[in-house]
N, C-alpha and C positions, 0 to 999 in steps of 0.2 A: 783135781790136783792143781797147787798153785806154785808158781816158782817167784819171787822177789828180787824184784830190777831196782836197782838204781836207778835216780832221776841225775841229770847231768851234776846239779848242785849238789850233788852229793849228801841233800839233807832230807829225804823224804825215801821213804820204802814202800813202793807201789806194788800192790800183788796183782798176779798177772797171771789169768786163768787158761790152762792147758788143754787143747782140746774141744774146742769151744765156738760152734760153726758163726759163719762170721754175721747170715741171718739173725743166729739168735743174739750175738753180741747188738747186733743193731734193736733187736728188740727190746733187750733189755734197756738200751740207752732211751728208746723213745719214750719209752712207758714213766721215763724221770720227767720227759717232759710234760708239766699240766696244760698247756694250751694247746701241742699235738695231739693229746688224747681225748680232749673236747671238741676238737677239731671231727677226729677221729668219731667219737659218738654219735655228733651229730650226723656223719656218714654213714655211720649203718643206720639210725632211723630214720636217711631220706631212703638206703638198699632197702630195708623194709616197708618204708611205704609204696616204692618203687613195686615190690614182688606182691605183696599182699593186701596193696590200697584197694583193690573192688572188693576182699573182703571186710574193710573198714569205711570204707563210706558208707553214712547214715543219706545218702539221697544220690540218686545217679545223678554223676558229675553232667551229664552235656542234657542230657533232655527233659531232667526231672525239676520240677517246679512249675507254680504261676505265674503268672502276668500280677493278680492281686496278692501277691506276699514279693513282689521287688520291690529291691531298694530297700529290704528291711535291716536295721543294725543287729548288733550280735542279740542273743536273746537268747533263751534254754532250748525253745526247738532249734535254732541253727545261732551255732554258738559264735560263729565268725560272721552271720548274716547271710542276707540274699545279693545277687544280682540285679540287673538291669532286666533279667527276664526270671526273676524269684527262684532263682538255682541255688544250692546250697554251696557257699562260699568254700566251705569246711572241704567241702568234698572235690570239689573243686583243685583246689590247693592240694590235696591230697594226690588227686590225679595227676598232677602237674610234675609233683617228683618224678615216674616214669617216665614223663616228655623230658625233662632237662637231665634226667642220667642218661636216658639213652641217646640223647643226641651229643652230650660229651663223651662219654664212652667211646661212639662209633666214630663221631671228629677225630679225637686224640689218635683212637687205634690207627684208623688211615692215615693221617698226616705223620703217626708214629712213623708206621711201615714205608712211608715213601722217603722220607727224611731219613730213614736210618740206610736204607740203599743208597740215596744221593748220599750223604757225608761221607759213607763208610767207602764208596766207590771215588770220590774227590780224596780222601784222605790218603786212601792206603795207596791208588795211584803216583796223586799228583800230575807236576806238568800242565800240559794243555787240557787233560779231562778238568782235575781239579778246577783251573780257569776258567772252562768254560760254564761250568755245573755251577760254581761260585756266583761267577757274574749274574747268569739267571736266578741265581738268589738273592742278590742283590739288587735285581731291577724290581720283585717281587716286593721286598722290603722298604725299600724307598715310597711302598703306599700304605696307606693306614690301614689296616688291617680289615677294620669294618668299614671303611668306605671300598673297599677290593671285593669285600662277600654281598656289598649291594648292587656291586656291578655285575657280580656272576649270579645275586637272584635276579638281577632284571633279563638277565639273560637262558636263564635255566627254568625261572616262573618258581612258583612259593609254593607251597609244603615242605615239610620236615624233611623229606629225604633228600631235596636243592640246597636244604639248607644246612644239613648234613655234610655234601660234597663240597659247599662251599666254603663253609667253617672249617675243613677238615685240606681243600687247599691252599686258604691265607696262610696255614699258621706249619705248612711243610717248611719255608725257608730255615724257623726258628728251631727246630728238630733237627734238620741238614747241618746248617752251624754247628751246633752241641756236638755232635756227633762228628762231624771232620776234626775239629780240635780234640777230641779225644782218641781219637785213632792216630792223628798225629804224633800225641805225646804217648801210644805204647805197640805202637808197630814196627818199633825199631829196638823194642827191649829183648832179652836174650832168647824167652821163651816162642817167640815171634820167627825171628831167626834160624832159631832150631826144626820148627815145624816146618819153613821155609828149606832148609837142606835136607831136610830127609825126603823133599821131593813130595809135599803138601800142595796142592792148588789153591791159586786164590782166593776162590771161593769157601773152603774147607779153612783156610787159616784166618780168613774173615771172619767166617760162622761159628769156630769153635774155638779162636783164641784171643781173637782181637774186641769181637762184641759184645762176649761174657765179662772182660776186665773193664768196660766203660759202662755196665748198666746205672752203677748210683748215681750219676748225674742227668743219666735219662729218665729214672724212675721217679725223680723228683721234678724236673720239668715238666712229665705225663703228668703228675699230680696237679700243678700247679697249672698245665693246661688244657685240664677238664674245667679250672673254673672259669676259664677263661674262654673256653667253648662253652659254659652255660649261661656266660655274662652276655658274648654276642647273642648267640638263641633267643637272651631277652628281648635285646636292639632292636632283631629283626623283630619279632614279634610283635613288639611296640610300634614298629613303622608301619606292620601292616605286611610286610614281605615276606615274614616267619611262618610257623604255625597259623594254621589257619582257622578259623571257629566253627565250628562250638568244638573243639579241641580244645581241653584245659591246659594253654599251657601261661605259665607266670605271667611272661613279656607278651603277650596278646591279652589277658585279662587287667594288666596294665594299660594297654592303649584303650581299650573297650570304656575302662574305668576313668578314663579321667576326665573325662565329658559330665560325668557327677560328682567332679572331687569336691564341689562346695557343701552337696545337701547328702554324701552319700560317699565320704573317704573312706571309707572301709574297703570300697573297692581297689582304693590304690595304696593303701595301706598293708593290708596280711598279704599279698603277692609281693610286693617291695620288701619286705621283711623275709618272705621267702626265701626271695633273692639274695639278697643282703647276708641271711646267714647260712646259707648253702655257698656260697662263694669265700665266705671268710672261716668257712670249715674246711673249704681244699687247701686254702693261701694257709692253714695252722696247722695244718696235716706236712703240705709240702713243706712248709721252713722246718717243721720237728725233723723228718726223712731226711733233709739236709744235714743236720747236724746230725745226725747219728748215724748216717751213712759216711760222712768225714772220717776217715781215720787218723787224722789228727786231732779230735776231740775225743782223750780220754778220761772218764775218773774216775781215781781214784779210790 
């Protein structure tokens, strides 16, 4: 069922559908988008290579190969080429999608969880909590973000799960933020209020009324900072502080590789590319979620 609204100018008749949960309005709106849902795509074929790459790899990623087939270029038996120790590139890469979902994933999620306590406890507060919980967010942000996760690997020591915690505590401040300003602007609206005199606890009007109405600007930040959790991952990798080898992950098969970038780019080549468009499928994902979680972007 549709009912027809007036637009203010009074020259246009926008039909306006009844009933119509606000998920799927957003659905609908994304799917207009072509660069979110390429975005999109390419996300479930890294979720699929992520779940079912050992059944798709033509050669075990970390121990299969020669010494006599490195450094070989693409070719039909390995279509991306070999390694520095004749491993197949293809599969390789393939493997890799599981390292860089699952270490944004797991960053994002904790850094979610701690950020949405910080904010939502500074926000709905205020006063001296807010103050204080702020400023320690603010001393946090005042450092670059990846220069902060090399001080807590030199400190924690390298594998994926240091570097997990560490990716996953630079980037609470930016969570914290998002999240106080949104609780600021509807914890003082009517529904807020009401829960609040009928003798609701803080907690309980936090959890069920305050943090439901601010999710679409977190859901888009989470998006946007997963890729950004699998950009550092490469960093570290690349430095040598990340992932560790023969673990296939991008940003370690990039530092590995560039010791032969002159007679043998291919190494730094298809991990780069990797990279490059796994990161710029979150950044298309997240800008499409933004707009159509907007509810001032309607059409027509």
């Amino acid at each position: 069922m549709t009912e027809e609204v007036k637009n203010e100018s009074n020259e246009e008749i926008v039909p306006v559908e009844q009933g119509v949960s606000p998920w799927r309005d957003m659905w609908d709106r994304l799917k207009q988008n072509k660069a979110a849902m390429f975005g999109l795509a390419i996300v479930g074929l890294l979720v699929f290579f992520a779940l079912f790459g050992k059944y798709l790899t033509p050669y075990d990623p970390l121990y299969g190969g020669s010494l006599k087939e490195s450094l070989q270029g693409p070719s039909r038996a390995h279509w991306l080429g070999t390694d520095e120790q004749g491993r197949d590139m293809l599969s390789r890469i393939i493997a890799g999608a599981a390292i860089s979902l699952r270490v944004g994933l797991s960053a994002v999620g904790i850094a979610l969880s701690c950020g949405m306590l910080i904010g939502a406890v500074a926000g709905y507060y205020g006063g001296k909590i807010d103050m204080i919980l702020m400023r320690l967010m603010d001393i946090m942000l005042a450092f670059p973000s990846l220069l902060l996760a090399i001080a807590f690997m030199s400190v924690l020591g390298r594998g994926i799960e240091n570097a997990i915690i560490a990716i996953s505590i630079v980037t609470i401040p930016q969570y914290a933020r998002i999240v106080r300003g949104s609780v600021l602007s509807v914890k003082e609206n009517e529904y807020v209020q009401a829960a609040r005199a009928i003798g609701n606890p803080d907690w309980r009007i936090i959890l069920y009324h305050v943090i439901p109405n601010i999710l679409p600007p977190i859901i888009v930040r989470a998006t946007l900072g997963i890729s950004i959790a699998i950009l550092d991952t490469s960093a570290l990798g690349f430095l040598g502080l990340g992932v560790q080898p023969p673990t296939a992950e991008w940003g370690t098969m990039l530092g590995a590789g560039r010791a032969y970038f002159f007679n043998a780019n291919h190494l730094v080549l298809f991990p780069g590319l990797a990279i490059t468009f796994t990161v710029m499928a979150f950044n298309l994902l997240g800008d499409g979620l933004r707009d159509a979680l907007d509810p001032r972007i309607r059409k027509g």
